[in-house]
C-alpha positions as CSV (number, residue, x, y, z in Angstrom):
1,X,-7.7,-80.8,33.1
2,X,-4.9,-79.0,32.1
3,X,-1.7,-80.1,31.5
4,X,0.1,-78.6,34.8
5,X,-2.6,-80.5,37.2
6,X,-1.8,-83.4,35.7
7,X,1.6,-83.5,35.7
8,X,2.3,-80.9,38.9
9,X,3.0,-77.6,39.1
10,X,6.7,-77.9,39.9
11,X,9.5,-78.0,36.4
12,X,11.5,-80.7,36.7
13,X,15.2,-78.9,37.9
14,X,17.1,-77.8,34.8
15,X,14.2,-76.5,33.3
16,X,13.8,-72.9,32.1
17,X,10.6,-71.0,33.4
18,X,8.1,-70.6,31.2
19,X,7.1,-66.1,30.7
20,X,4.2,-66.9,32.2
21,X,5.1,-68.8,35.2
22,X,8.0,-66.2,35.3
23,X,5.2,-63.6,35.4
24,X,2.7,-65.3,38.2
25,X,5.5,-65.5,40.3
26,X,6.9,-62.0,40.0
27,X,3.4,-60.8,40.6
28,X,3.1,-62.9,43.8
29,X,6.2,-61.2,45.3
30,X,5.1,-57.7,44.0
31,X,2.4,-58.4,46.1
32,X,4.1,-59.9,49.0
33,X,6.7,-56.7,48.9
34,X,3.3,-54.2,49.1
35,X,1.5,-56.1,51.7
36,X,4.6,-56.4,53.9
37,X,5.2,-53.1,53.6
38,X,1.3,-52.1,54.8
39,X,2.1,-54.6,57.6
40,X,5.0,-52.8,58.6
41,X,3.5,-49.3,58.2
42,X,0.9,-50.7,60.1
43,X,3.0,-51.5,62.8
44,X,4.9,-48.3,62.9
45,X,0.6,-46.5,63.3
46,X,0.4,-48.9,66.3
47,X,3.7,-48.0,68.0
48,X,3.5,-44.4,67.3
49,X,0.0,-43.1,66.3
50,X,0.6,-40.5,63.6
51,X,2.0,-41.1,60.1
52,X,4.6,-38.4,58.7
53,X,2.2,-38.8,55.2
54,X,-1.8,-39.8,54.7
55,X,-3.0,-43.1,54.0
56,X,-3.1,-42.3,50.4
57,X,0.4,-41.8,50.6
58,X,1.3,-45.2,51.9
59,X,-0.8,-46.9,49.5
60,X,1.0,-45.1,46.7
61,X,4.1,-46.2,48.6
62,X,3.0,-50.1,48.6
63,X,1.6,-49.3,44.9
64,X,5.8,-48.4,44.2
65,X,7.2,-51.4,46.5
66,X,5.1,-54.1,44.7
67,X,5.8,-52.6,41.0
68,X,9.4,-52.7,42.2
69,X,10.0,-56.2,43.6
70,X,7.8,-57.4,41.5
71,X,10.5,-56.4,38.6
72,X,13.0,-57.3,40.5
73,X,11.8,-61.0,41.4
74,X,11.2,-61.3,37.4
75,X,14.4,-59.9,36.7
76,X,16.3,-62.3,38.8
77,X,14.2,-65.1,38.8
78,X,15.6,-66.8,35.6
79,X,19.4,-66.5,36.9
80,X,18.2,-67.8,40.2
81,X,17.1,-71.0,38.5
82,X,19.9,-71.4,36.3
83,X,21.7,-71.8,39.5
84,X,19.6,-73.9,40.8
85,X,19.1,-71.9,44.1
86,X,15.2,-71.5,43.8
């Protein structure tokens, strides 16, 4: 077992993030940010049936979103925490 499972996967408050946990979590809300954004393009195919670019374009779109909150959500994360807002 590693060390997290045992003692839990949550730092105690005052507690810096380590880079890596810094890292999974950006990654998770990259991903969050290019999903949503499918789900709302998907939405906007359902409503109005034609797409003012081709798929390829909204996956490069999603691709761009995620990179971008992603960076964001590690950029921020760290000052978030210091605050103890997280």
């Amino acid at each position: 077992m590693t060390d997290d499972a045992v003692e839990g996967t949550t730092d105690p408050s005052g507690v810096p993030a380590t880079p890596r946990t810094r890292a999974r979590s950006a990654a998770l809300w990259g991903l969050v940010g290019g999903f949503a954004f499918l789900v709302l393009a998907q939405g906007y195919l359902l409503l109005d049936g034609d797409p003012p670019f081709g798929y390829a374009g909204l996956f490069a779109i999603a691709g761009g979103i995620a990179v971008a909150s992603g960076g964001i959500a590690y950029a921020v994360e760290h000052r978030l925490h210091a605050k103890r807002r997280t």
